[in-house]
DOZADO-644804 format. One record per residue (C-alpha): x, y negated, z negated; residue in three letters. Coordinates in steps of 0.02 Angstrom, whole numbers, plus 32768, in hexadecimal, padded with zeros to 4 digits. Layout:
BEGIN
XYZALA ...
This chain:
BEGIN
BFC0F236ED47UNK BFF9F1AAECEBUNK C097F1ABED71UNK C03FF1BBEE0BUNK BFD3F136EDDEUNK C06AF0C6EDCEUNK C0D0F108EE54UNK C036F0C2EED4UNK C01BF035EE76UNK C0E2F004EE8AUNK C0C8F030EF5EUNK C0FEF0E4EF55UNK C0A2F17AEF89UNK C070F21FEF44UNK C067F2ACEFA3UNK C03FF367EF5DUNK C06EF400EFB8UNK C0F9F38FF01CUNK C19EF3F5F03EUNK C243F386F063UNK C2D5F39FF0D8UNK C370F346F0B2UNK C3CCF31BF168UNK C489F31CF17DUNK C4D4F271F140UNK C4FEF214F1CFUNK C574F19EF170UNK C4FBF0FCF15DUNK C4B5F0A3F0BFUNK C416F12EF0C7UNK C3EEF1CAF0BDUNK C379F219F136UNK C2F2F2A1F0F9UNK C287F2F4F14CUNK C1B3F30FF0FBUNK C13BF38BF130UNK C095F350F101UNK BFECF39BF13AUNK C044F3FDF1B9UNK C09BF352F1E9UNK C142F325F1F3UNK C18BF27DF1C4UNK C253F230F1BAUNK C259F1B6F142UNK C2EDF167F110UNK C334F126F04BUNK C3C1F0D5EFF1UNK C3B5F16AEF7AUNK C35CF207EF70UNK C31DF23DEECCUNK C306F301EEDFUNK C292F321EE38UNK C21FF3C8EE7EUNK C221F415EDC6UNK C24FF4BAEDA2UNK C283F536EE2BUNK C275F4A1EEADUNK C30EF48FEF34UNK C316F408EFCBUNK C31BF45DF05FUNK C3A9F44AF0D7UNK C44EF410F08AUNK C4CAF478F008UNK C4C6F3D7EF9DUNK C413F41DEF5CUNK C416F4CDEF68UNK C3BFF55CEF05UNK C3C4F55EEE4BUNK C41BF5E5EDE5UNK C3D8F620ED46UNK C40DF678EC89UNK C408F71AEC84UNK C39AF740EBE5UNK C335F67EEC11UNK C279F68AEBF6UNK C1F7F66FEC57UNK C15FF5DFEC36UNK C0A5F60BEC5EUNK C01AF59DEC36UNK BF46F5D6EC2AUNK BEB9F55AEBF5UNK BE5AF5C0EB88UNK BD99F59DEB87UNK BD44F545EAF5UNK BD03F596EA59UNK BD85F5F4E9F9UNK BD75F5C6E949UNK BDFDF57EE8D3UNK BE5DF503E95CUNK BE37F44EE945UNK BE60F3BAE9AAUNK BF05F35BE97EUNK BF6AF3CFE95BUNK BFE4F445E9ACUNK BFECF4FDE984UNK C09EF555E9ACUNK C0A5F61BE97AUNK C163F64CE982UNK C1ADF6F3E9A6UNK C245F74AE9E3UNK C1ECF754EA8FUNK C1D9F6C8EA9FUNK C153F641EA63UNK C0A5F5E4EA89UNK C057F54CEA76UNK BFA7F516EA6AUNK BF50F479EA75UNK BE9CF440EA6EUNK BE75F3CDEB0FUNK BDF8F333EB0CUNK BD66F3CFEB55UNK BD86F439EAD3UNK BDDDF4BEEB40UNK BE92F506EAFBUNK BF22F4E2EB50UNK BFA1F56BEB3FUNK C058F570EB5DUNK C0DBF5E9EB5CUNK C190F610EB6DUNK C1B5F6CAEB5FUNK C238F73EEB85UNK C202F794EC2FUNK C238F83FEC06UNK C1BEF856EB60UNK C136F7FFEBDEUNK C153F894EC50UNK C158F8FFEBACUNK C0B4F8B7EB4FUNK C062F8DBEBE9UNK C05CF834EC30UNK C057F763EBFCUNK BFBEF76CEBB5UNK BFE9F804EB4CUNK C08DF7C3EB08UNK C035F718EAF1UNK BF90F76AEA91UNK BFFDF7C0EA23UNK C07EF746E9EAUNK BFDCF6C9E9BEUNK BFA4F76AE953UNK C053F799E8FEUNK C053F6CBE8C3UNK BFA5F6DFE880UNK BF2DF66EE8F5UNK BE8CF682E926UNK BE6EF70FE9B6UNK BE34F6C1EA75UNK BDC0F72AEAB6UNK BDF7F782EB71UNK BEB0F71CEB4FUNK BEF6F7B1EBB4UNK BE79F7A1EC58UNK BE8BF6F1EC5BUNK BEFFF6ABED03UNK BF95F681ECB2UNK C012F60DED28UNK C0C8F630ED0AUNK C161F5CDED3EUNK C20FF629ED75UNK C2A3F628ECF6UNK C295F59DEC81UNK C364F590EC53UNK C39FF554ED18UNK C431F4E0ED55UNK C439F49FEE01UNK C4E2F4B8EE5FUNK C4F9F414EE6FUNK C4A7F388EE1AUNK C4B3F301EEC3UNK C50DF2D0EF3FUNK C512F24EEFD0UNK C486F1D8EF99UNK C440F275EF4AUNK C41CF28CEE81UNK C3B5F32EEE4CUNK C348F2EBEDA4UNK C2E0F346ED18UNK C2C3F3F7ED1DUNK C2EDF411EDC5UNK C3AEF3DBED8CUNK C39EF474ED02UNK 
């Protein structure tokens, strides 16, 4: 939030659910791209383009930003805010249960709901039954307290967390954070 706030306040704009088409490079001190925004689309020229769409993101349109490629044997993250009122978790502090699956992380947000974190190895997901499975019972095997309906609640996964782009940039072009692997 804290970098949307400042990206306005510096004259940029932010704009969810946007998807980005680089254009051939036409040999001048830009580089085109091409936004669809609420079923809009805008060319907008830049000095640079930043391409930082986090994990499993890809600019449309050129081979210099082309689909990632991930490990074999990467995990996958999935996330769940767990509703308020399980005993034994207290503000301030972060709660990590480790396994060989994989692990999860819980922390107590300013509402008192749990905010839950995981990395796990997809194929003992698929094996325990599902996320919320795996997650329940690696918090059990590292002794903390139980969530009630853990496995029912709508866990949100990402793809493969262990990715590398093809290429990092390009022509006025540099691919940043996760979205570089």
């Amino acid at each position: 939030t804290a970098l949307v706030h400042a990206t306005i306040a510096a004259g940029g704009a932010f704009l969810p659910a946007t998807t980005g088409n680089l254009l051939p490079v036409d040999g001048k001190p830009h580089r085109l791209l091409r936004l669809r925004y609420s079923n809009r689309d805008y060319t907008i020229t830049a000095k640079v383009v930043l391409a930082a769409g986090g994990l499993g993101s890809r600019l449309e349109g050129h081979a210099e930003h082309s689909e990632q490629s991930w490990e074999a044997g990467s995990r996958i993250g999935a996330g769940v805010m767990i509703p308020a009122g399980t005993p034994g978790y207290e503000a301030g502090t972060i709660y990590m249960a480790c396994a060989h699956e994989g692990y999860v992380g819980q922390v107590v947000v300013e509402d008192g709901r749990i905010d839950a974190a995981a990395a796990l190895d997809p194929i003992a997901v698929k094996s325990a039954g599902g996320i919320g499975e795996l997650a329940s019972r690696i918090l059990e095997q590292a002794g903390f307290p139980s969530h009630a309906d853990l496995t029912s609640l709508p866990w949100k996964g990402t793809p493969h967390l262990t990715r590398q782009a093809p290429r990092l940039g390009g022509e006025r072009l540099f691919t940043l954070g996760d979205a570089a692997g």
